[in-house]
N, C-alpha and C positions, 0 to 999 in steps of 0.2 A: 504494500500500500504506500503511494506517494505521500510525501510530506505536507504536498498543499491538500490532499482526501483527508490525513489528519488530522490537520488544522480544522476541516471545515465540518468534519464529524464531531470532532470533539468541541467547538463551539456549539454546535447543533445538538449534542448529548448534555451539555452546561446549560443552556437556557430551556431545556426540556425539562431538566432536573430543579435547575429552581423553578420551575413553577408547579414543578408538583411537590416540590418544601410549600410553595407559598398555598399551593390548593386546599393543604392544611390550616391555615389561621383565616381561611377568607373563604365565602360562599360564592364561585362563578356560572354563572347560566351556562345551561348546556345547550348545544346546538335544537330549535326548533323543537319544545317542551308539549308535550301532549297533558292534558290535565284528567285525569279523572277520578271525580268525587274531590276529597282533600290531598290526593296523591298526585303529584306532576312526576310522567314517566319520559324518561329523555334518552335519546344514546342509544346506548343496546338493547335498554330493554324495551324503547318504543319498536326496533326493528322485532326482537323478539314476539312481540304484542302480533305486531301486523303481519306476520308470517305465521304464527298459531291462529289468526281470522280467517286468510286465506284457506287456511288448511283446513279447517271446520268448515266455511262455505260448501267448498269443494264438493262437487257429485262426486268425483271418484276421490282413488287414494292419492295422496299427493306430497308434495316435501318442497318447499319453498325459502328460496336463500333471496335475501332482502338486499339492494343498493345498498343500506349501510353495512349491512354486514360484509358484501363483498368491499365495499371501499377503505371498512376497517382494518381488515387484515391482508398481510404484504401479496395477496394475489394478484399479478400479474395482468390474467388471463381468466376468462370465464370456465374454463376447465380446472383449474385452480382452484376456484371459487367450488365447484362441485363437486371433489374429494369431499368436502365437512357434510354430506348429505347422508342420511343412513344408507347403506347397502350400495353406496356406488365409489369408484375407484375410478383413476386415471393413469392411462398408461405415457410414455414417448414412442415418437417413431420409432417404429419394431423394425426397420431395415437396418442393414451394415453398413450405412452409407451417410448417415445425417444424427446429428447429436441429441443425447437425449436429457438435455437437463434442464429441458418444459416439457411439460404432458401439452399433449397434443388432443386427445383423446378420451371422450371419458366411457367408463363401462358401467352400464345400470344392472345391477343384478345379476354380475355377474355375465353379461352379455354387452358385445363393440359395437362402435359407432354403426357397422352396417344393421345391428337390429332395431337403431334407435330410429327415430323420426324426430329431427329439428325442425321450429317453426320459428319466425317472427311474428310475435302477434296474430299467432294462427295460421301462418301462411307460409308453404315449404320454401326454401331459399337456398340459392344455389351453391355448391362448394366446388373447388378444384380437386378435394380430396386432402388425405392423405401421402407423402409421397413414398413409395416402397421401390427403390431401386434393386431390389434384391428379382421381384418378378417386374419389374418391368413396366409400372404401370403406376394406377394413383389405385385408389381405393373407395368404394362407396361412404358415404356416411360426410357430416359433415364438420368441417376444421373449426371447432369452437373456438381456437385459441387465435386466430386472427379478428376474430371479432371483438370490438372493444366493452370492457364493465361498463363503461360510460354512459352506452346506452340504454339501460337498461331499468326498469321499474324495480322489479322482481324476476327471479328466475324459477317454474315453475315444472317441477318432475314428476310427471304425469304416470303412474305405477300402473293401472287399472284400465283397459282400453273401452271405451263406449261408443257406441254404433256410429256419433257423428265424426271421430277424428279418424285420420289417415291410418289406415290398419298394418301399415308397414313399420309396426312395433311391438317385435314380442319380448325388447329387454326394456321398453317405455318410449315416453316423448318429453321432449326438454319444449318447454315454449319460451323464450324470452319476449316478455313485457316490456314496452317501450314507457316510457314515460308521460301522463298525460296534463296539457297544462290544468284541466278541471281538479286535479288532484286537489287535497289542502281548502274544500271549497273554494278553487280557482284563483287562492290567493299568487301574487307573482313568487317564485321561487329562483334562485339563482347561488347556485356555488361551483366554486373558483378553488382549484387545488395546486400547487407548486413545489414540489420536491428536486431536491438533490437525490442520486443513487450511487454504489456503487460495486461492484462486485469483489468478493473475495479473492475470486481468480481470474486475477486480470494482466495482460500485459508478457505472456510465455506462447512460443516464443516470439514475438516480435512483440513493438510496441504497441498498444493501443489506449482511446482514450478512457482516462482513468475513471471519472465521469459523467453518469449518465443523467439524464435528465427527465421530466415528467410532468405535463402540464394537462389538467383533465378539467372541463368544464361545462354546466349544466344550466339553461336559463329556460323559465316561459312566464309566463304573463298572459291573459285574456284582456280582449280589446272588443269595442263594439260597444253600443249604445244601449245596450242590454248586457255585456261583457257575454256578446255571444259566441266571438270567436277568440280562437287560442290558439298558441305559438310555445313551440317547445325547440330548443338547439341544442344539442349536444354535441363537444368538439373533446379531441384526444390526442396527444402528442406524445411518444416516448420511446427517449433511447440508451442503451445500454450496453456494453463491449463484456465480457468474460470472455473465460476458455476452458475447457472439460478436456482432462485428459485419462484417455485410454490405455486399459490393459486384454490383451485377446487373444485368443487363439482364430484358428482359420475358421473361414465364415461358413463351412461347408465340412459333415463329416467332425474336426473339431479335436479327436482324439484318435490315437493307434492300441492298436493291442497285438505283442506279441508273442509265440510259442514260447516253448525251455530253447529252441534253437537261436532267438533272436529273429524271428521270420514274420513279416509282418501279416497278422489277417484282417478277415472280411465280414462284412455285414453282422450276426450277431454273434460269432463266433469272440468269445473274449480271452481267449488264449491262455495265458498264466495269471490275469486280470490285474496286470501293473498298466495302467493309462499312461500314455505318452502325450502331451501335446503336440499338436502338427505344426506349427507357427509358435515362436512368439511377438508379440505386433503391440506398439504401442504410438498410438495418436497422440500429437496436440490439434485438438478442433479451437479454432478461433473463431467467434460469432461478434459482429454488430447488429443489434436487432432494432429495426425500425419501424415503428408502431405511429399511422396516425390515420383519423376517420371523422367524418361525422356524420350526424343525424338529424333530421327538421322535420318536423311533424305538424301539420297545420288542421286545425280540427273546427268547426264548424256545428254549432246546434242553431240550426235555420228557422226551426219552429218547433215546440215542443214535441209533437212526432218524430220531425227526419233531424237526425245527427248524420255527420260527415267528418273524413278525414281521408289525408293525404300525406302518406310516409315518403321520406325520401332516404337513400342514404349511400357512403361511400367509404370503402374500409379497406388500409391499405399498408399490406406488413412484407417487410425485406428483413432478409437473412442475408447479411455478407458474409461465408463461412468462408474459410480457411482451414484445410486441412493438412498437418504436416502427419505423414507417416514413416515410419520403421520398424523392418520385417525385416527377421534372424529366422529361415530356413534351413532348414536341411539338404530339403530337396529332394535326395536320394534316398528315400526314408523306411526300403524294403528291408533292412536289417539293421538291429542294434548290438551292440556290444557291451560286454560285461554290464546285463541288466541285473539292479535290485528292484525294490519295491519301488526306492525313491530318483534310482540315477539308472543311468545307461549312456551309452558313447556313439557318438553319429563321426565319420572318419573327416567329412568334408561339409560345406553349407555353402550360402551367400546370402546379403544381405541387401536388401531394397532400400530406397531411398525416394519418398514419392512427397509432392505436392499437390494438391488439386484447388481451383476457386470456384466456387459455387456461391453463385448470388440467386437466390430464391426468394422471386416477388410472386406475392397475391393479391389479387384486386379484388375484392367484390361490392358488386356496384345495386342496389335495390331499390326498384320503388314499388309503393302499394296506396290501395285507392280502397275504401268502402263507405259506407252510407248503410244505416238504422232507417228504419220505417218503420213507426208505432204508432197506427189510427188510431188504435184501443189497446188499454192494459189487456187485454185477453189476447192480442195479434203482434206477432214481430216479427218481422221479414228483413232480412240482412243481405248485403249481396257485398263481396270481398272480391278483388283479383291483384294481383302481382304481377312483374317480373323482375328477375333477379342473372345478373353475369358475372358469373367468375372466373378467372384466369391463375392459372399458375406459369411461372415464367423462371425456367432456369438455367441459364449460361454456365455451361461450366470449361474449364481450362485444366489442362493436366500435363504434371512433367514427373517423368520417374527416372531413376538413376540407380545402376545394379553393379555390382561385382561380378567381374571377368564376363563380359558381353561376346558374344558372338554375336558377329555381324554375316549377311546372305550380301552376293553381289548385285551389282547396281540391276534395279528389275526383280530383282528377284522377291524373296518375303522377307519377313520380320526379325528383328533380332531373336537370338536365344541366350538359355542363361548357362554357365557353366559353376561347376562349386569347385570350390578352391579348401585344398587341405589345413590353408591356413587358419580357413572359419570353420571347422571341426570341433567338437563340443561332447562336452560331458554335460545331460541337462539334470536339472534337482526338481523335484515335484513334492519335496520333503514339507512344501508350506503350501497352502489355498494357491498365492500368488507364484506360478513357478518359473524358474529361472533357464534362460537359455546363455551359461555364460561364456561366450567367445572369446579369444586373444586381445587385452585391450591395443595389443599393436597392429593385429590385421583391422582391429576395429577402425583405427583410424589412420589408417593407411588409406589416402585420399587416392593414388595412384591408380588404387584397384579397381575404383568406381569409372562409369562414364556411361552416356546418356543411353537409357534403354529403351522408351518410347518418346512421343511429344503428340497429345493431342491440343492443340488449337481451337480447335473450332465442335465443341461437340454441346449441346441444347437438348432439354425437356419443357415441353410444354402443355397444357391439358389444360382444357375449359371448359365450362358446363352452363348452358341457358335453362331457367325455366319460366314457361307463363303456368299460371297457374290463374284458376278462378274458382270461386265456391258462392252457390246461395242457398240460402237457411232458413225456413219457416218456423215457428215456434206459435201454439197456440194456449195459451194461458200460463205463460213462463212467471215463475215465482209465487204461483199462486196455487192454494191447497188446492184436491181433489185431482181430476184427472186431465192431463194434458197431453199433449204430443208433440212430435220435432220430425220435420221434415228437409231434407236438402239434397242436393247434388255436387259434382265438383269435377273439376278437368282438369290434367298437370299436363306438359307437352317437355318433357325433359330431354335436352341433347348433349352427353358428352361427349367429348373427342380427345384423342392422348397423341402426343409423336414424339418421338426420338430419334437425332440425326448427330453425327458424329464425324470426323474425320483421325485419321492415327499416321503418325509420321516416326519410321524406326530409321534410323542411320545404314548406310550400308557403307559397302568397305573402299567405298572413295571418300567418305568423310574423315575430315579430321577427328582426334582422337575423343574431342566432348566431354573432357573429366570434370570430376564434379568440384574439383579445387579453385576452377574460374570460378564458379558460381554459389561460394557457400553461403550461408546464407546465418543470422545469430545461433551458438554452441552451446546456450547457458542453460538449456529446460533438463530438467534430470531424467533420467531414463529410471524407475521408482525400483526395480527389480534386478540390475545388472549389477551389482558392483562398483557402484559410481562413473554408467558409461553417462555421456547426457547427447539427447537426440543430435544426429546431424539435420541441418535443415538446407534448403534451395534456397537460391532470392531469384524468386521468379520475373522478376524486371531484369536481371542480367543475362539469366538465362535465356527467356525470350527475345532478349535483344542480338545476345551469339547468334541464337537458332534461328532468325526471322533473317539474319544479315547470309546465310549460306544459300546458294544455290538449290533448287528445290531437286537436282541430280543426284545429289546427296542423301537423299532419302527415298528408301522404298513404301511410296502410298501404299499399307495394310487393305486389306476384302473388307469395308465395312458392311457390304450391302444387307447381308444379314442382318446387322445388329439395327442398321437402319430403316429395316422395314417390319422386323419379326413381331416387334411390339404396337404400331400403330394401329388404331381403330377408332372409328366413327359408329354411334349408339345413338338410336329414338325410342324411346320408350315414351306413349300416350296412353293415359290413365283415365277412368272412369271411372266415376264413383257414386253411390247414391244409399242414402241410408232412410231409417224411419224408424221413431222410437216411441212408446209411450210410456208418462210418466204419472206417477202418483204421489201424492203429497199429504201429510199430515202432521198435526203437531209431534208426533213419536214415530213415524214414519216416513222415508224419504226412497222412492225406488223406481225404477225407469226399465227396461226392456227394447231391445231393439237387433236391426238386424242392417248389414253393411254390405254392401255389393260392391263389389273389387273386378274392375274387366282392364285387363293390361294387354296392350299388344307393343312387342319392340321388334328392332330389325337394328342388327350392328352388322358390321364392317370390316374384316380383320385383313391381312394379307401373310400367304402360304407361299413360297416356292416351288412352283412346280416347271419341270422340264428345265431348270438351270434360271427360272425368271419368276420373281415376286408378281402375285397377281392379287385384286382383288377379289374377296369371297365372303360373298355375302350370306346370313345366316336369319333366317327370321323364327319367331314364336309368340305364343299370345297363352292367356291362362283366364277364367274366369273362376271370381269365390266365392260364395255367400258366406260372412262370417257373423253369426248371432252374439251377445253380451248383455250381458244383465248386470244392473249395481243396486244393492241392497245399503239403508242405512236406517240404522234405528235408535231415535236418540232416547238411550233408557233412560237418564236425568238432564236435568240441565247444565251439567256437567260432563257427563258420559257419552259417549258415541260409539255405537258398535257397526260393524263395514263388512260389507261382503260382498262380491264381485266374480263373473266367470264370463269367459268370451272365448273367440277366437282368433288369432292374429296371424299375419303371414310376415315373411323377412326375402326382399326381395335380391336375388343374385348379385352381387358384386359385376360391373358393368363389363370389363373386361374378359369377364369370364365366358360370355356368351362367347367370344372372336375366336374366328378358326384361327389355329396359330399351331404355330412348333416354333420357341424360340431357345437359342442355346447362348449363351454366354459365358465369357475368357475372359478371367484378370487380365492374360497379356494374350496379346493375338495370337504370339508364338507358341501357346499353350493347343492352338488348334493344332489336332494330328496326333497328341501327348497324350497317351492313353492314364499315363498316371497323375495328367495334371491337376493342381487342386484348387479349391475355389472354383468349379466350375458351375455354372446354375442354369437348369432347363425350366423352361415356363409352356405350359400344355394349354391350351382354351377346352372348355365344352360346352358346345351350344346346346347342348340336349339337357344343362344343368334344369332344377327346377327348384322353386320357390320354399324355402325354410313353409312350416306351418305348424302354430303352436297351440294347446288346451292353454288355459291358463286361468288359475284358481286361485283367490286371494281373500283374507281374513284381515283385522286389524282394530282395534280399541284404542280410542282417544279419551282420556279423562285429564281437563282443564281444571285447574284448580287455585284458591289464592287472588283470585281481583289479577289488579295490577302489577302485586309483587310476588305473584307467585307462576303460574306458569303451566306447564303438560308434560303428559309422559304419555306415549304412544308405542305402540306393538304392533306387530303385523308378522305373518303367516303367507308364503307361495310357492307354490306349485307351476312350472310351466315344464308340460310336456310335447317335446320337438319332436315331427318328422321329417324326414329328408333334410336331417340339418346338412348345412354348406362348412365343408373346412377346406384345408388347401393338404393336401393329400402328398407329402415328402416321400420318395423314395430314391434309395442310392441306385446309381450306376446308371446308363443311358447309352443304346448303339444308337449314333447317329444313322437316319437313314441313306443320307446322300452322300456321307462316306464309306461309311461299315465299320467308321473307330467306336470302339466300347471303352467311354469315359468312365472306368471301377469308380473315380471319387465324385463324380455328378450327381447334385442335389436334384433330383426331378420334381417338380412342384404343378397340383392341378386337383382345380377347382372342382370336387364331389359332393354327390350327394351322400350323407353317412346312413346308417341303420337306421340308427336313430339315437336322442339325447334327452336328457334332461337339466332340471335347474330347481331346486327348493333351496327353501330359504327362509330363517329369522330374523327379525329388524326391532331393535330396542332404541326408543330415543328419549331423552327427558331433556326438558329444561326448566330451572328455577334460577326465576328472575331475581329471587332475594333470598339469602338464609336469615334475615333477623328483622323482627319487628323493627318498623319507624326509630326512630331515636337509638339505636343498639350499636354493637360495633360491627357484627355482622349485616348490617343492614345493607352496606355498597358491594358485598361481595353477591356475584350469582354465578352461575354454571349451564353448560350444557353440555351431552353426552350423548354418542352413538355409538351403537355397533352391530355388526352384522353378521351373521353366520349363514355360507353357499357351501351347499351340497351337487355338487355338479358331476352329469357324468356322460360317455359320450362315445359310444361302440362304432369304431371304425374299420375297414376293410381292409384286407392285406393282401399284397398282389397275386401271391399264390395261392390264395382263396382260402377264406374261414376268415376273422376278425377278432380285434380285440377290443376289451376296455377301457378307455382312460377314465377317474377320479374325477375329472374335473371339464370344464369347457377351455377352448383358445381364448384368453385374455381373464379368463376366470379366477381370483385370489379368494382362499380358503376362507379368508372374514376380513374385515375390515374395521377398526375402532377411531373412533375422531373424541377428544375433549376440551373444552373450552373454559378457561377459568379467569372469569372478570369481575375488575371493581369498576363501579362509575359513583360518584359522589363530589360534587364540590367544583366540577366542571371537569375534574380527572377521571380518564377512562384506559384502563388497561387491561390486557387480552395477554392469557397465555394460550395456546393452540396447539395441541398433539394429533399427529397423522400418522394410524400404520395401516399399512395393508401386506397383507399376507400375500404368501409364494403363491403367484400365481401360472398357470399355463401360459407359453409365449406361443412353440410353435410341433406340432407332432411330425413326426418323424416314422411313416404307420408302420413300416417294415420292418426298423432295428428300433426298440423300445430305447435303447440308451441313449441314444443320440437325440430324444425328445427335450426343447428348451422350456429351461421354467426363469421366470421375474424369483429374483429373492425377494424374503419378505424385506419391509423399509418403513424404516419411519424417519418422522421430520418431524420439528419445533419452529415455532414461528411466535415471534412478540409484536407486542404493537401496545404505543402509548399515545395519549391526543390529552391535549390540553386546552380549553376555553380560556384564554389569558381575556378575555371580554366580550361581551357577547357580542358572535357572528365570528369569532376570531380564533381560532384554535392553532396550535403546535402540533405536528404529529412525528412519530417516530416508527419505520417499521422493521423490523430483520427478519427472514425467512432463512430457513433450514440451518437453526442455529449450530446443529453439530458438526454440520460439511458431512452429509448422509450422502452417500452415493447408488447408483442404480445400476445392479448387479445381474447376470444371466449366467445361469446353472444348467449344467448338463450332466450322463456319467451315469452307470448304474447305480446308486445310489443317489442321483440327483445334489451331486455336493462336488462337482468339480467347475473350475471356471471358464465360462463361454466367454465372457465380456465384462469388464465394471469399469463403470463412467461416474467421473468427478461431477458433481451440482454443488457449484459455488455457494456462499452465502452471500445472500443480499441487503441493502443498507438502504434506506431512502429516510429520509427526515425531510421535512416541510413542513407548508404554512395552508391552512385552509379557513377559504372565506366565505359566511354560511349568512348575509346580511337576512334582518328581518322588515316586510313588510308591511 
């Protein structure tokens, strides 16, 4: 940490702190005081209050996380924000290619973004995805974490599906709530936030800014001669530099096993069962992240009947990543020597030396239009439509550098790699982290190195339109005895994904390309060798040698493959139409209905046939009726008891429909290398079909305590899957247009499984106060959750018959969140615990050992705010106070290491301005 970040922290930890000395001799207002009866409830517990309303409203089962809560604590991201919910978890990008130290992704019950359904304000909106470099493509579901808190009312997690929402939810639906200006009885609202950040890891290896910043701001006001209409703005700004560094083995396969002879085996054969690492590989990921959007909302009540509004919005987040890597191989890794438990001797190796830039932009761009019709309290007719464009945009650059190159002549192919006796190794696996330790003289022995590839010009892109429209009849809505709900709805969804690339290897007219022109800062420690510390590129010198040679000099690499095998264009038009009725009474609240689901798509993939990429087109359609029922029965007025059953569908992942066969090589030169590693096949099936689930749910709310006491709530599910969707790994792959048989090829592709399930308990409480009025307990309150998934999930095996897994893909065993706050006196402080348990990453259906699991993980997170006068507060926040890292396990026992990524700790302090009207 720089001297000026300590300066400016440590001022900002000193006037944070006296003013919570002074919050003690002096009574300060707290931001925007609700009163009820003799009790003004402010802060947390007002957020508390109105997220236990919400949630009582509620037809279904539901869990709501409040703008202040998210603004309270150091969440980032709206995915952030939804780890503290019962029963749901967030994962990072599951690829081997993009850092994971934000969750990108959140999992409701045990179930990923593809089973959820995201809305705006009711209304589907578009994503780029996910980005999964590993298959080739993005991923269904959509990227909460580009979307800014800012926006947002309420966030609302919809457990329980009912005939009128979109049925493509069988792990739930997230709606984010926009803000409206009628809120507060239409009073004008306006706050203004300004923080300092800065990250714990920052600045390895190269320089970055120390830094970051964060400006978030919220205004509306009604206007009109009547204050008929209303104005809501919401704008976001924020940036912040860290770096996550990595420990791994290879991205594929992972570990060896070998006989009493040293001989290396296969598939689930585990030999004398001492695990070998195949790689050892360590990252520095450098990120600037750039966060900025806003939102305008212009709303309309024309005449006591027709209300109106008109959402607009623009949201837009970059990733500068930088990725320094270095790989200690083997290479030759058919036999070891003098094996124990914990060592064994490889005669020869080499070692990689890679840089990559990837600048990863998303845009997404939305607007939405509706209007209310209410002749009569007994009629309401609503009619909603949208559209929504997303884009994902990724430039990437890449330079790598190897010991002992072989180079092909001019024309000819790609370099290859040779090992050298001097990088020969004895490895240890005597600790979790295991060690590959080379000669620190061949280590850096710069000589040895020189350029092994150079891509230039290589690009992902993927975008997805939707329009969407729904209208909604309702005939005695809110009102006892019997009623009903009627509507329709139409989405017109188009993704499109492509990937283009160019690879330039030296051939044996080039000069010699070492890597001593071009080094690049020495000082990041490599955390496992012996005190080696990474070699790094400066890729400005580098590019500048390589752009200044003759292009004679280099043999253009066969991309066409990797350039066409993944591209595809997808329509998917949705139809929809529901009809419910409901009944009402003072101790009874219960509804019935049934949902009509007609999909028809046609994607687009391209196949190689006859020596030439062609277009092949694939179409399908499906029709459902899926019925739902929600039971609620309020036994006091205090009590609620809840019960719910439907059926839901999870619609395929886009990509998975496209004909395809595609194969992928770390290095070009690896085509032809039967033994090459890292190798990953990506398969389409257009014949995939639609997840479809039972699902059964219980639950009791009992509200207790006025204003300073709170709820404690329970819940019971069941959801039984057929034709669940996984991505179906198996080793080994003969190419058809060669006839090589890649032994270490990860083969991945989209199945339909036997089938699966998912149960589940959900325990949540909150209490807003432990002590009467005047007590000393009285500022202190809490809230608590946790979750318990039973998951499980019978999948097929190439040579026929099947087995079990324990659990779903993205599925952690439980989940626990705790919250422990004071607010009194205008001081508000939050302590925040987050674990979630070992969850499933990715199976592996043929050899059980090689199935990846998330370690289990937990975080701490503080936060302190101060009302120095009213409208005026200090805030302080830190997230992942221990420096918890996010780990992947693999290994007959599920205890050896795939991967573990550093997640920085974070720092922000500021000023928040909350004026009252």
């Amino acid at each position: 940490m720089s001297i000026r970040t300590q300066l400016l922290l440590s001022l900002a930890g000193t006037a944070l702190a006296a003013s919570i000395c002074q919050a003690h001799a002096q009574t300060a207002p707290g931001d925007q005081p609700d009163s009820q009866g003799d009790i003004v409830v402010t802060g947390i517990r007002r957020a508390n209050l109105t997220a236990i309303e919400s949630k009582r409203a509620a037809a279904n089962i539901i869990d709501v996380v409040s703008a202040t809560d998210v603004r309270a604590l150091p969440d980032a991201t709206i995915v952030e924000a939804l780890r503290r919910v019962p029963g749901l978890s967030a994962l990072p990008a599951i690829d081997n290619e993009h850092p994971r130290d934000e969750a990108s992704t959140p999992v409701i019950r045990g179930l990923g973004p593809s089973y959820n359904n995201v809305t705006i304000d009711g209304l589907l909106v578009a994503s780029p995805g996910t980005p999964n470099g590993n298959l080739g493509s993005v991923t269904r579901g959509v990227r909460l974490d580009i979307l800014p808190s800012s926006m947002i009312s309420e966030i609302q997690v919809v457990k329980t599906f009912s005939a009128d929402l979109d049925p493509n939810a069988i792990g739930g639906a997230i709606n984010l709530k926009t803000r409206s200006a009628f809120e507060n009885g239409g009073k004008p609202f306006f706050n203004l936030e300004a923080s300092l950040g800065h990250a714990s890891d920052n600045g390895q290896p190269y320089d970055q800014p120390d830094l970051g910043y964060r400006l978030v701001g919220t205004g509306s006001f009604t206007f009109g001669a009547e204050q008929q209409f209303g104005l809501t703005v919401s704008a976001n700004y924020q940036t912040l530099s860290s770096y996550t560094e990595t420990h791994m083995t290879t991205d594929t396969v992972h570990y060896g096993f070998y006989n009493a002879a040293g001989q290396l085996q296969s598939g689930t054969n585990l030999g004398n069962g001492y695990a070998v690492p195949q790689q050892d590989k360590y990252w520095y990921v450098q990120d600037k992240r750039d966060r900025y959007g806003v939102t305008g909302k212009f709303e309309a009540r024309l005449s006591d009947t027709v209300h109106g509004f008109v959402t607009g919005g623009y949201y837009y987040f970059k990733d500068d990543m930088q990725r320094n890597e270095l790989l200690i191989d083997p290479r030759n890794r058919g036999i070891v020597t003098g094996q124990t438990a914990t060592s064994g001797s490889y005669p020869a190796g080499d070692i990689e030396i890679g840089y990559a830039s990837q600048q990863l932009t998303s845009r997404t761009r939305m607007g939405q239009a509706g209007i209310d019709f209410t002749p009569t309290p007994a009629h309401r007719l609503s009619l909603r439509g949208g559209y929504s464009f997303a884009t994902y945009d990724e430039p990437i650059a890449m330079i790598k550098y190897i010991t002992n190159v072989g180079r092909a002549a001019p024309g000819g192919g790609g370099t290859s790699v040779n090992t050298s006796p001097a990088l020969g190794f004895t490895y240890d696996t005597s600790a979790f982290n295991f060690r590959f330790p080379v000669a620190r003289s061949a280590f850096y022995d710069y000589s040895a190195y020189s350029l092994f590839y150079w891509r230039p010009d290589y690009k992902r892109y993927a975008d997805d339109k939707i329009w969407t429209g729904r209208i909604d009849y309702s005939f005695r809505p809110g009102e006892q005895g019997i009623g009903f709900d009627a509507g329709a709805s139409y989405t017109d969804d188009r993704p499109t994904y492509n990937v283009d690339r160019t690879e330039y290897a030296p051939n044996s007219s080039a000069p010699r390309l070492g890597i001593a022109d071009v080094l690049g800062p020495q000082g990041a420690p490599l955390r496992y060798s012996d005190g080696l510390n990474l070699i790094t590129i400066d890729p400005r010198r580098a590019n500048a040698i390589l752009s200044a040679l003759p292009t004679s000099m280099f043999n253009r690499t066969d991309q066409s493959g990797f350039n066409n095998q993944d591209d595809f264009r997808h329509s998917e038009k949705i139809f929809g139409a529901y009809g419910l009725v409901r009944y009402a009474s003072d101790a009874i609240d219960a509804q019935a209905g049934v949902h009509f689901d007609s999909t028809r798509q046609a994607t687009t993939g391209r196949i190689r046939r006859a020596g030439v990429f062609q277009d092949i087109p694939t179409r399908s359609d499906y029709d459902y009726l899926l019925p739902s029922a929600l039971l609620t029965w309020h036994a006091t007025p205090a009590i609620d008891l809840r019960a719910g059953a439907s059926r839901t569908i999870g619609r395929p992942p886009y990509d998975a429909y496209a004909a395809r066969s595609a194969i992928n090589f770390v290095n070009a030169s690896d085509a032809g290398n039967p033994n090459a590693t890292g190798v990953t096949v990506t398969i389409g099936n257009p014949d995939i079909r639609p997840r479809k689930s039972t699902n059964l749910d219980l639950a009791a709310d009992w509200r207790f305590g006025g204003a300073r006491g709170g709820m404690v709530s329970v819940a019971l599910f069941n959801k039984k899957i057929d034709d669940e969707i996984f991505t179906l790994s198996s080793p080994g792959f003969t190419d058809p247009s060669s006839g090589v048989t890649y032994v270490n090829a990860l083969v991945s592709r989209p199945v339909n499984a036997s089938d699966a399930r998912i149960r589940g308990a959900e325990f949540n409480a909150v209490i807003n106060s432990f002590g009467a009025p005047g007590t000393l307990l009285e500022g202190f309150g809490a809230s608590v959750n946790a979750a318990y998934l039973d998951g499980r999930i019978t999948v097929p095996l190439s040579a026929g018959g099947q087995r079990a897994i324990d659990r779903l893909v993205g599925q952690p065993d439980y989940t626990l969140n705790g919250t422990l706050f004071y607010n009194g006196g205008g001081l508000e402080l939050r302590a925040a615990y987050n674990r979630q348990g070992k969850a499933l990453r990715a199976i592996v259906n043929d050899v059980t050992w090689q199935d990846l699991y998330w370690a289990a993980r937990d975080q701490v997170d503080l936060s302190a705010s101060y009302a120095v006068r009213s409208g005026i507060s200090l805030f302080g926040q830190v997230s992942n106070v221990t420096h918890s890292r996010i780990t992947s396990l693999t290994g007959p026992g599920k205890n050896l290491l795939k991967d573990s990524y550093s997640v920085p700790t974070t720092f922000w302090v500021g000023i928040r301005l909350t004026p009252k009207f």
